[in-house]
VEXBABA-991303 format. One line per 2 residues: number of its first residue (from 0); their letters; for each residue z negated, x negated, y negated of C-alpha. Coordinates in steps of 0.02 Angstrom, whole numbers, plus 50000, padded with zeros to 5 digits. Layout:
BEGIN
NUM = A = Z/X/Y | ...
REM end
This chain:
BEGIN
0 = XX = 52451/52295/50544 | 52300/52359/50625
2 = XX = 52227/52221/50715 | 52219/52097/50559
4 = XX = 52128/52257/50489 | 52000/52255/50614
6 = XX = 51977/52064/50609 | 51950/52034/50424
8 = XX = 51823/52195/50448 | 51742/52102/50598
10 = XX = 51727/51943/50505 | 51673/52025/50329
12 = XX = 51511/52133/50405 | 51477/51949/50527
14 = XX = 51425/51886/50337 | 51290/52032/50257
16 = XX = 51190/51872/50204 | 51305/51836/50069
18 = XX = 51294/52006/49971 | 51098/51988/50007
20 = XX = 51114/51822/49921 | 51233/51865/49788
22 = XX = 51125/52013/49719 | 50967/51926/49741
24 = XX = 51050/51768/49649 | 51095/51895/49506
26 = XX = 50926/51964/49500 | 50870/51791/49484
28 = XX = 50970/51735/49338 | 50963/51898/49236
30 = XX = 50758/51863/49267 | 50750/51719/49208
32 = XX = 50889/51744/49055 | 50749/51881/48991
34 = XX = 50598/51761/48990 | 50706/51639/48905
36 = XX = 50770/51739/48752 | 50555/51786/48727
38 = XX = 50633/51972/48765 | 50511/52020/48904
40 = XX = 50496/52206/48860 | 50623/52332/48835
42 = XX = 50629/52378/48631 | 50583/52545/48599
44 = XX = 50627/52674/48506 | 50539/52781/48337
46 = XX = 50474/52886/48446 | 50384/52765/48557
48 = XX = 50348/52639/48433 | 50330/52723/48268
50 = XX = 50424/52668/48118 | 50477/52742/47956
52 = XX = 50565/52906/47895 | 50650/52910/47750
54 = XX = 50726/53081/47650 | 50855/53082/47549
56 = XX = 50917/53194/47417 | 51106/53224/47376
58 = XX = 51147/53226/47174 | 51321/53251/47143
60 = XX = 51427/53125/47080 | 51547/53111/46948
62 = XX = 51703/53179/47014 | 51619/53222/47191
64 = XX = 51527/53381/47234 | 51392/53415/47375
66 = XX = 51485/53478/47512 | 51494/53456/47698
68 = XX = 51627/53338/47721 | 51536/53216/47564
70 = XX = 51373/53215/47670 | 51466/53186/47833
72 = XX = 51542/53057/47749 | 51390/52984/47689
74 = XX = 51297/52999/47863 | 51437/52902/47915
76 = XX = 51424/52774/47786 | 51244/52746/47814
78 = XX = 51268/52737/48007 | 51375/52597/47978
80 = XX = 51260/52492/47857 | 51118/52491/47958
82 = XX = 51200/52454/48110 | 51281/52324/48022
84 = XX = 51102/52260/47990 | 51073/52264/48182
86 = XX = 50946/52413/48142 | 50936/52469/48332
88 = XX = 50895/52668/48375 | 50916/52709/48191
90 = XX = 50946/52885/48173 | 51046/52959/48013
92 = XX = 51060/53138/48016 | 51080/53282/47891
94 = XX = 50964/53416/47855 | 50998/53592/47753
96 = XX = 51141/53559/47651 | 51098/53411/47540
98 = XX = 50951/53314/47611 | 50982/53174/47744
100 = XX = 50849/53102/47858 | 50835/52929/47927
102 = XX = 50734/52867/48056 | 50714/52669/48060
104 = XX = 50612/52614/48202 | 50463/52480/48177
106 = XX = 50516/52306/48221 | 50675/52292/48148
108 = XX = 50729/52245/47970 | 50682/52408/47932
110 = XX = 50639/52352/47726 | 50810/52295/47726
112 = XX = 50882/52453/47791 | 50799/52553/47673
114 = XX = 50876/52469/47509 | 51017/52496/47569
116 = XX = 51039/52680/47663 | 51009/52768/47485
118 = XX = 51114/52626/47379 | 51269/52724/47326
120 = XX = 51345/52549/47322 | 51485/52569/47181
122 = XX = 51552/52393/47113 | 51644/52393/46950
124 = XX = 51718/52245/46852 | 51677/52267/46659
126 = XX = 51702/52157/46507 | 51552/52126/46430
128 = XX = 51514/52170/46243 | 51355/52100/46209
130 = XX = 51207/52026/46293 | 51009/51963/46238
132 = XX = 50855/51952/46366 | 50730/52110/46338
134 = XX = 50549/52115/46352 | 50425/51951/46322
136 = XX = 50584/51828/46343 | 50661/51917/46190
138 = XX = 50506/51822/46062 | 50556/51674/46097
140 = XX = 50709/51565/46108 | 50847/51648/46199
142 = XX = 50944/51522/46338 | 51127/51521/46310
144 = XX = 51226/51679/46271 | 51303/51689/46433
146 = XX = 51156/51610/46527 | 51196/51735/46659
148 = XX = 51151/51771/46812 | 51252/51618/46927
150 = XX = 51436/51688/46970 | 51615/51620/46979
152 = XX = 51789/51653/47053 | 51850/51574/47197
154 = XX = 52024/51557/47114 | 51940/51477/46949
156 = XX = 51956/51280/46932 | 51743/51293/46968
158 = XX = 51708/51373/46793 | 51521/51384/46776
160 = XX = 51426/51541/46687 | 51314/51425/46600
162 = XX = 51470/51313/46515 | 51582/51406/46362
164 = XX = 51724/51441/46418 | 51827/51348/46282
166 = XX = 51743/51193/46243 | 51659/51150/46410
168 = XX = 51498/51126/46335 | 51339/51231/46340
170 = XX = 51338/51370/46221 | 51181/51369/46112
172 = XX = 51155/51526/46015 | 50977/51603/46007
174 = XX = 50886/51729/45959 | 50786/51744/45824
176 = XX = 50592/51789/45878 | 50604/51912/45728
178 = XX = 50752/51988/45762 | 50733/52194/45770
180 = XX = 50800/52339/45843 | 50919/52356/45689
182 = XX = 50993/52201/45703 | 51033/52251/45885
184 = XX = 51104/52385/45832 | 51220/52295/45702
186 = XX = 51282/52190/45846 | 51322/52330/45979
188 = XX = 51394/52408/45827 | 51501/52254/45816
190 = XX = 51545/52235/45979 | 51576/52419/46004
192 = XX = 51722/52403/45849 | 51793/52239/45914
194 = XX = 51936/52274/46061 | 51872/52193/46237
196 = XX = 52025/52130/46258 | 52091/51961/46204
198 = XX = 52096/51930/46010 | 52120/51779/45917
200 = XX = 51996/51819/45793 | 51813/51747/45790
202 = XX = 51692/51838/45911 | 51665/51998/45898
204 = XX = 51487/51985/45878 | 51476/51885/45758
206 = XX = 51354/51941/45593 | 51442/52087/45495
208 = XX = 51373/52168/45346 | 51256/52340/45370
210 = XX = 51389/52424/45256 | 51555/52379/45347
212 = XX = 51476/52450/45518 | 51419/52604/45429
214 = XX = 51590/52643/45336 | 51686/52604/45503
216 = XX = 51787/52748/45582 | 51721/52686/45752
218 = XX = 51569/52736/45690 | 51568/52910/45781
220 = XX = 51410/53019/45870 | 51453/52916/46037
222 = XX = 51458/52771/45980 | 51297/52784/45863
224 = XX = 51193/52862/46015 | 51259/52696/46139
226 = XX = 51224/52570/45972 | 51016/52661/45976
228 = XX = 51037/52655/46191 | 51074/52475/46172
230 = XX = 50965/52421/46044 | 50803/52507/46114
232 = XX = 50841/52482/46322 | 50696/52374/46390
234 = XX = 50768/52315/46561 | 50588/52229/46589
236 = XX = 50543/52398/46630 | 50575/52479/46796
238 = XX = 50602/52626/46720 | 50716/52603/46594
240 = XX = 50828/52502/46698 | 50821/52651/46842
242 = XX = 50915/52764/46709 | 51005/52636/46607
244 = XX = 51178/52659/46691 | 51159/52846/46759
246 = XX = 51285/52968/46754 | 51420/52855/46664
248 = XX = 51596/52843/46715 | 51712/52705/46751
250 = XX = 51822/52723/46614 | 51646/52722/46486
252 = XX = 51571/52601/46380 | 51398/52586/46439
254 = XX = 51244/52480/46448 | 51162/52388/46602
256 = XX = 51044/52267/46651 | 51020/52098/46742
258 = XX = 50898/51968/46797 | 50917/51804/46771
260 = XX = 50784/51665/46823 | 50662/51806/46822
262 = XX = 50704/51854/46651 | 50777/52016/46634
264 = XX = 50934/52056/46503 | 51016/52185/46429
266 = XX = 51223/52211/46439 | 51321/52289/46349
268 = XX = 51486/52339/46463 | 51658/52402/46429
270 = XX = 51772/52527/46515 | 51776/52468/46688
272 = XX = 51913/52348/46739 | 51927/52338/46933
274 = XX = 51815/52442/47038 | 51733/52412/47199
276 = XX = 51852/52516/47319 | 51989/52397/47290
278 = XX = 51887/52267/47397 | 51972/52241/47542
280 = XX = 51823/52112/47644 | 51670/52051/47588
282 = XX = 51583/51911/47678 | 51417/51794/47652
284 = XX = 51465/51633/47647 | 51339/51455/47612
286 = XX = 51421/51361/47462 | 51391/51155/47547
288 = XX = 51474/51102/47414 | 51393/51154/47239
290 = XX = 51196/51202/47223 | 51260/51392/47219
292 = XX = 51191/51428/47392 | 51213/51564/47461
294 = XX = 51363/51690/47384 | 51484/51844/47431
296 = XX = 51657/51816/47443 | 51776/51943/47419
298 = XX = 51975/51988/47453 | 52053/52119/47345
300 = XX = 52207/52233/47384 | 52360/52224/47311
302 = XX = 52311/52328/47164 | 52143/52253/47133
304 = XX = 52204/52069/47147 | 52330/52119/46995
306 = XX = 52200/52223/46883 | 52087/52079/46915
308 = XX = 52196/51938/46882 | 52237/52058/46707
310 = XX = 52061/52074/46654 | 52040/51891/46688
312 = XX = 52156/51816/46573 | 52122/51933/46422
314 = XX = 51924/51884/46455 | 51970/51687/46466
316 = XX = 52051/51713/46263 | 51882/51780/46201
318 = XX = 51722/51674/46145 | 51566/51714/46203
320 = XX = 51471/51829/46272 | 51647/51927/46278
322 = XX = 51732/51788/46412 | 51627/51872/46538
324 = XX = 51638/52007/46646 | 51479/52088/46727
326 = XX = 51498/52132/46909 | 51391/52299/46880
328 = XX = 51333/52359/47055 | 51252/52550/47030
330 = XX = 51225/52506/46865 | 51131/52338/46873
332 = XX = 51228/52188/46832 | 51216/52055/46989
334 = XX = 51320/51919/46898 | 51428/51901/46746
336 = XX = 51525/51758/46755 | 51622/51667/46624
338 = XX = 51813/51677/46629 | 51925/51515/46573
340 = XX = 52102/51566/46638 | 52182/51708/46719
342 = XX = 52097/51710/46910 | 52269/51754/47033
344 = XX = 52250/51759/47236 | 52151/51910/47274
346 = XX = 52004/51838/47286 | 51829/51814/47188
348 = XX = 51636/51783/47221 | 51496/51834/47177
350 = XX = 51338/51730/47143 | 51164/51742/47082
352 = XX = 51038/51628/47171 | 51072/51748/47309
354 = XX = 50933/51728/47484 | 51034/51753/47631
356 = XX = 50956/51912/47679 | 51027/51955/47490
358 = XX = 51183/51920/47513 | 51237/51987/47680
360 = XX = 51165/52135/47620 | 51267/52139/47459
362 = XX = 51423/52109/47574 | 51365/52243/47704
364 = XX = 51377/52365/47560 | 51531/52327/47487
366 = XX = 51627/52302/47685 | 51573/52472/47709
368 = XX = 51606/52558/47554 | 51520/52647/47422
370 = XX = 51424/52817/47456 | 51529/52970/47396
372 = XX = 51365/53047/47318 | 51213/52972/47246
374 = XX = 51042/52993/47332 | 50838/53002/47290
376 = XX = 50726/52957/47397 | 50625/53124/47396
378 = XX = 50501/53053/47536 | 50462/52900/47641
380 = XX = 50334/52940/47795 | 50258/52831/47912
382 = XX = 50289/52877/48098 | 50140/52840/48199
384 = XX = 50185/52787/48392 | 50005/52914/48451
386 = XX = 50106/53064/48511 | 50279/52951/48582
388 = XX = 50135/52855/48682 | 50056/53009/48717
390 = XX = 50223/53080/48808 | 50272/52906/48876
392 = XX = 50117/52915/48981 | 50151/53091/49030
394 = XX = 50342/53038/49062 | 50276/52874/49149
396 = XX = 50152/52997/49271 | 50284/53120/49301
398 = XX = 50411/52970/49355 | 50284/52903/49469
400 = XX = 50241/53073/49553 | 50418/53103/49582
402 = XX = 50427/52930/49655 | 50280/52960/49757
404 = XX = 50335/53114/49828 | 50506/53037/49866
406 = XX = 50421/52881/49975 | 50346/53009/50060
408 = XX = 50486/53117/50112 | 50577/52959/50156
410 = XX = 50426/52896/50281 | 50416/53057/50347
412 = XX = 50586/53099/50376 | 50646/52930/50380
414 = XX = 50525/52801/50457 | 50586/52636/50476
416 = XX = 50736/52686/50394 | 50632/52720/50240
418 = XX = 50599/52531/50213 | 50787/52493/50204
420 = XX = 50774/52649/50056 | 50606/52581/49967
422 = XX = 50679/52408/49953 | 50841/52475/49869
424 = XX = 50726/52555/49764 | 50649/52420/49710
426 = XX = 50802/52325/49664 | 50872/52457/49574
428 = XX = 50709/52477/49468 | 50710/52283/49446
430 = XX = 50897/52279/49383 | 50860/52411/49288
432 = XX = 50714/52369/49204 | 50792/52159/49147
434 = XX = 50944/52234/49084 | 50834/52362/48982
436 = XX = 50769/52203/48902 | 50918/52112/48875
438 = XX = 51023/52236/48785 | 50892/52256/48672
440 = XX = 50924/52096/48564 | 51109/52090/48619
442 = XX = 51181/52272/48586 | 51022/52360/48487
444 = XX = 50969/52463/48649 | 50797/52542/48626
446 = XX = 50687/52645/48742 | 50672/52819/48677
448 = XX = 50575/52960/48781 | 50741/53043/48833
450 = XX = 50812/52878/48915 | 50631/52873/48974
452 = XX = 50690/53038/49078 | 50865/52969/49104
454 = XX = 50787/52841/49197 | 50684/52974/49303
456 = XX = 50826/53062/49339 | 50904/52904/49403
458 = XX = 50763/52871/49543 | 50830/53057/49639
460 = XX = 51036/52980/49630 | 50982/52819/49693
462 = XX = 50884/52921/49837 | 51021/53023/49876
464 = XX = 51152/52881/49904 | 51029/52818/50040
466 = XX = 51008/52986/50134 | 51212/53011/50120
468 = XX = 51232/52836/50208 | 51092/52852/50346
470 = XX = 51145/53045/50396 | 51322/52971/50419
472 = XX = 51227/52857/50542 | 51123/52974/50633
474 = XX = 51292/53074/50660 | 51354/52937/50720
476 = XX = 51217/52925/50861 | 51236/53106/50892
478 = XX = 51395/53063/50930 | 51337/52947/51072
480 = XX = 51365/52773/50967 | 51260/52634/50980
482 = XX = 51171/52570/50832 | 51304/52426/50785
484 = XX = 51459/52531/50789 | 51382/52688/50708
486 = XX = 51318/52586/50538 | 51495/52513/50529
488 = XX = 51588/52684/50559 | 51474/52791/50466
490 = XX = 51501/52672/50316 | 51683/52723/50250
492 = XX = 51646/52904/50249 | 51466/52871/50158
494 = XX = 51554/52771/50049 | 51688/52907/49991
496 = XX = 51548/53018/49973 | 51447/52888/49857
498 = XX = 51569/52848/49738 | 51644/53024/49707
500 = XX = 51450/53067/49676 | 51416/52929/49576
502 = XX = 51583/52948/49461 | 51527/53134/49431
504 = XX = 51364/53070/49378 | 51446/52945/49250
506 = XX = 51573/53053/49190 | 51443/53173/49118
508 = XX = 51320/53032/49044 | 51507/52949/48959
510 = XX = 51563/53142/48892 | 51358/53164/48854
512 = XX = 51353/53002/48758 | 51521/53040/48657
514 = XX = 51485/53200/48607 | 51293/53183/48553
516 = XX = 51211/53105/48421 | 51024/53027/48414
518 = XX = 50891/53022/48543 | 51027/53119/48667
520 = XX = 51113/52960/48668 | 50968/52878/48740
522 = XX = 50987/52966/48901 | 51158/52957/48925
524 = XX = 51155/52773/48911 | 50998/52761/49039
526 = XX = 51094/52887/49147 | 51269/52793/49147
528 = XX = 51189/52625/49165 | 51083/52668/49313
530 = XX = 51220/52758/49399 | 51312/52597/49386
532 = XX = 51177/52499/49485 | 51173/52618/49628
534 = XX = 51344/52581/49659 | 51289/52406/49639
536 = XX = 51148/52414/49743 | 51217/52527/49865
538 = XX = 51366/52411/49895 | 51277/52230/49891
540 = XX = 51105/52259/49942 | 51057/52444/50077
542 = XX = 51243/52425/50182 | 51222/52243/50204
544 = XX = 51032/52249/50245 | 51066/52398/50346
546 = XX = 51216/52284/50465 | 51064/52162/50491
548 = XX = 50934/52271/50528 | 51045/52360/50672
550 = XX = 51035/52176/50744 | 50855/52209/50779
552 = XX = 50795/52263/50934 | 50650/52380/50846
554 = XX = 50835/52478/50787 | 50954/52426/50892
556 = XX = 50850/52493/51024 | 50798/52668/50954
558 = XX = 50626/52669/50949 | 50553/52818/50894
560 = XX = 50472/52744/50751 | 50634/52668/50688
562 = XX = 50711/52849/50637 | 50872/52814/50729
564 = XX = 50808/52880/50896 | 50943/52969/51019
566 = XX = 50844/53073/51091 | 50740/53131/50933
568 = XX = 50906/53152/50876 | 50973/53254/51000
570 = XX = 51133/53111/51044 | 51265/53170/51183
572 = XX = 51285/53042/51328 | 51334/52880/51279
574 = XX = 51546/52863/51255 | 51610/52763/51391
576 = XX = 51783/52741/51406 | 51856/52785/51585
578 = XX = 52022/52750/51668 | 52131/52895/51706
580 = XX = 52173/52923/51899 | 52305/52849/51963
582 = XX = 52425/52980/52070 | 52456/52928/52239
584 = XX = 52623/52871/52269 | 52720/52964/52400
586 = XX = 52836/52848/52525 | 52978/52925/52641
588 = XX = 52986/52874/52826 | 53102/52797/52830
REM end
């Protein structure tokens, strides 16, 4: 069993060329892979680049307070969505006990991000009551009375929000360019007496008379305060359609808003019908087949495809506006669609001349759920990249000084050897560097200043894997070994020695990395990843250069400028093997 041992040994260190081509082939391709993808730096980080911090303030909810397990929750949450946006190095982090902080570095999609972080994200189904454009568009001619915002149901036969829902045909109504606030008033009065649900009567906002609202029982304090809500919300104004839907709950009638062609309308919305946590998936998908464009598809659960396929076919019995449900998303109506049958399957869409960017975000909040508490923005700041440059240069002059003063140690101590160590170097610092810029784009890795030091830290591991391997060498020669046979028998041991070392090393940057948050992170990666190359490098790149260069005769032969002298090194005679006397033989006279 030995001897086929020894000969596949033999034959693999008669080939070092082919690790020396293998890495430098890999070095190659990964070099040329980062000019192609336009990638040529490594990204970096907030604190290196600058970027934006945002502060949030917790409000509590209905139903949820401001505790520690909400805003963990919520950290969580917001983790999610912007990595979901591909926001690398994006920091979300509490602070006190109800402010959060998030740090979005510049470069990224950070306006995108920041629309969404804060965005408590809560979808509810509602029937809609009654519905009129606000602002300039309400002085003139009204479009139809469900000219809503584009939406439909992928289980509806195609029903369109801008066809009635019984006859096929457009609906017509409009609004007078006289009409006042009371006569708004009479019709959310209206609406508000008429039951949502399917009725075979005329529409419930149709004209009534002033006196048959006022001598109604549903008449009451609630209902008068929504009827004046409704009748004098302006959603044309930011600021009126900021508070139109605050602090309502599901199960209330309440008022909303929604833009349509860049006209903006008023809603009013019943009780809420299906909610938003009984989405199972939501997904952005490109419509080819209709001019809808671009829309978000969504699966319900059990429960929600049931409610849903309920709401639906009471809606589909009702004229217009009340065939519609508004898909009210933190109180601002994104679509209302028209119903014309009972919608079954478990599945529904939602569009509204939707961008892309619009849409994936709409379905990035609704995959990852709604926020259990709703946030201000107390404070946006601008990080400036002057004092992360600042301590990159500092970092960058302390790396090279280390590096410096680890050459030097190595030509000192080492001489010839210490080219062998420089050129691993090198490689090391090359791999590292291309793979720095390729996982930017591909996994969201960015530079901070403590992978900076991560890095730094790397350059004395690397080092010591060299010095482990060539004092396993020198022994070796102490031992009276010539070059040749010392490299290849000092190799197993060095090797045990490496890898044990090495694993240590990456079993502290994998724990470090689990258990921290942020910038931490950031060095554990740098750590882990360059520990990884030294084995790399160790293995494909210093042993085999190391069996070539004991080929030379500068090496071979132990000159004292090689650093693999005998004598310098204080080696016992050379091991020669010697045959054991052979006892004379005593014969008898015979």
């Amino acid at each position: 069993m030995a001897a086929p041992k020894r000969g596949r040994s033999a034959s693999a260190q008669s080939k070092p060329g082919r690790s020396l081509a293998l890495i430098l082939i890999a070095i190659v391709v990964l070099t040329g892979g980062m000019f192609l993808s336009g990638h040529t730096t490594p990204r970096l980080g907030i604190d290196l680049a600058g970027g934006t911090s945002i502060t949030l303030e917790a409000k509590a909810d209905q139903g949820s307070a401001i505790n520690k397990a909400n805003m963990d929750t919520a950290v969580e949450i917001m983790n999610r969505r912007v990595n979901g946006l591909g926001v690398s190095e994006a920091e979300v982090q509490t602070q006190g006990s109800n402010n959060i902080i998030v740090n979005i570095p510049k470069g990224t999609n950070s306006k995108e991000a920041r629309d969404q972080v804060g965005t408590t994200a809560k979808l509810y189904f509602r029937p809609v009551l009654a519905q009129e454009a606000t602002g300039a568009a309400a002085a003139t001619p009204s479009p139809s009375a469900s000219a809503s915002k584009s939406g439909s149901s992928s289980a509806s036969p195609s029903p369109s929000t801008s066809e009635s829902a019984t006859t096929g045909e457009k609906a017509t109504s409009s609004t007078s360019p006289s009409a006042s606030a009371t006569a708004q008033g009479r019709a959310a009065s209206d609406a508000l007496k008429a039951d949502p649900t399917p009725s075979t009567s005329t529409s419930a906002s149709s004209s009534a008379s002033p006196s048959a609202s006022a001598s109604s029982g549903a008449g009451t304090s609630a209902d008068a305060k929504l009827q004046a809500k409704y009748a004098a919300l302006d959603c044309s104004k930011q600021a009126q359609r900021t508070k139109a839907g605050e602090g309502v709950k599901p199960e209330d009638t309440t008022v909303g808003c929604g833009e349509i062609d860049g006209v903006w309308y008023k809603y009013l919305l019943g009780p809420a019908a299906v909610a938003g946590t009984e989405v199972d998936e939501a997904k952005a998908v490109f419509d080819t087949q209709s001019a809808a464009g671009w829309q978000v598809t969504m699966d319900f659960n059990k429960s929600g495809s049931r409610k849903f396929a309920d709401i639906t076919g009471k809606l589909a019995q009702n004229q217009l506006p009340q065939n519609e449900f508004g898909i009210v998303l933190d109180g601002q109506v994104v679509s209302s669609p028209t119903v014309s049958q009972s919608i079954t399957g478990g599945q529904a869409q939602i569009s509204g001349s939707f961008t892309q960017e619009e849409a994936q975000s709409l379905a990035n909040m609704l995959s990852y759920g709604a926020l259990p508490l709703s946030f201000k923005e107390q404070s946006v700041t601008t990080v400036t990249a002057a004092l992360g440059t600042d301590q990159l240069h500092a970092g960058l002059l302390a790396g090279a000084i280390g590096l410096g003063l680890v050459i030097l140690y190595l030509v000192f101590y080492y001489r010839g050897l210490s080219l062998v160590a420089i050129a691993s170097l090198l490689v090391s610092g090359i791999l590292t560097y291309v793979l720095m810029a390729l996982l930017g784009p591909a996994i969201g890795f960015a530079l901070n200043l403590p992978a900076v030091c991560g890095a730094i830290v790397a350059i004395g591991i690397t080092a010591d894997s060299f010095i482990v391997y060539f004092e396993r060498i020198r022994d070796e020669i102490r031992e009276g070994r010539s070059l040749r046979p010392a490299v290849e028998r000092a190799w197993p041991r060095a090797r045990r020695t490496i890898l044990v070392s090495d694993f240590v090393s990456f079993l502290a940057a994998a724990v470090l990395f689990i258990v921290t948050v942020g910038k931490v992170q950031g060095f554990a990666f740098t750590l882990g990843l360059t520990t990884v190359l030294d084995v790399v490098v160790v293995f494909f790149f210093t042993k085999p250069l190391m069996t070539l260069l004991a080929r030379r005769p500068f090496f071979a032969g132990g000159n004292k400028w090689s650093g693999l002298d005998p004598k310098s090194l204080g080696a016992k005679p050379p091991l020669r093997r010697t045959r054991r006397p052979v006892a004379p033989v005593e014969t008898k006279e015979a």
